[in-house]
N, C-alpha and C positions, 0 to 999 in steps of 0.2 A: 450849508455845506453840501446839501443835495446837487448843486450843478457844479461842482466841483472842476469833476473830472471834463463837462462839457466847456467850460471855459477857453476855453487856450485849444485849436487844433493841434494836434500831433505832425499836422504836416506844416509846418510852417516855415519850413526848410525846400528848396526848389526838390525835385526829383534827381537822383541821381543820374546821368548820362545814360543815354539809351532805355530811360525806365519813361512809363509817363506817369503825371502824377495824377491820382484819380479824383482827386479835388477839384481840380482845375480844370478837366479836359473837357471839350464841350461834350456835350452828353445827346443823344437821339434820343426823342418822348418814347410817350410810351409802358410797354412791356419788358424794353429796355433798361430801363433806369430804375435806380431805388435809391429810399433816402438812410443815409448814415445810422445807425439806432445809438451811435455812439456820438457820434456829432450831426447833433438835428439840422437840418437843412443843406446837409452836403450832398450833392447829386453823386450817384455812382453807376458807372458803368457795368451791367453785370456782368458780363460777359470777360470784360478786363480785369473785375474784379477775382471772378474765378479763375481767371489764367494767372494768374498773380497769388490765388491761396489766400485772399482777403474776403473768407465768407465762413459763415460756420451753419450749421441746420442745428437747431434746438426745438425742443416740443414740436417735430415735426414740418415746422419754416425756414426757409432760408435767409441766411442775413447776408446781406454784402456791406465791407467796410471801406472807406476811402483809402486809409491808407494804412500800413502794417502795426502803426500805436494804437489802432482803436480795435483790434481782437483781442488783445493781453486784458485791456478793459473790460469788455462784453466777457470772455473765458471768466474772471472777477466774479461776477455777477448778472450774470444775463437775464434773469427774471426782473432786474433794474431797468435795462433798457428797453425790454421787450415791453414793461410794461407804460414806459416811457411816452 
């Protein structure tokens, strides 16, 4: 039950109109980019992710999320995925 919540993206629904979705966008390397701590291997855009409100700082780090289901998770228990 440990990968539970990893299983299944949260985004698995296209983006809303006029949103993009940060799963999917192509992504510039980098200092740019970070990966999901909620869903491993999803590139993110920081930058979008921050304009967006899909990042949270804990013990001093910033996290950025793909897309708006994987904070409710990480807020859960972030010393989960932190340590992930």
């Amino acid at each position: 039950m440990a990968n539970d919540s990893q299983s299944a993206c949260c985004c698995s629904a296209p983006a809303p109109a006029g949103r993009t979705n940060l799963l999917t966008a192509t992504a510039p390397s980098g200092d740019d980019v970070a990966e999901c701590p909620v869903m491993k291997g999803s590139t993110v855009i920081k930058a979008q992710a921050e304009a967006a409100g899909l990042f949270r700082d804990y013990e001093g780090e910033r996290y950025w999320f793909c897309c708006a289901g994987c904070a409710p998770k990480f807020d859960a228990d972030p010393a989960r995925y932190v340590a992930a």
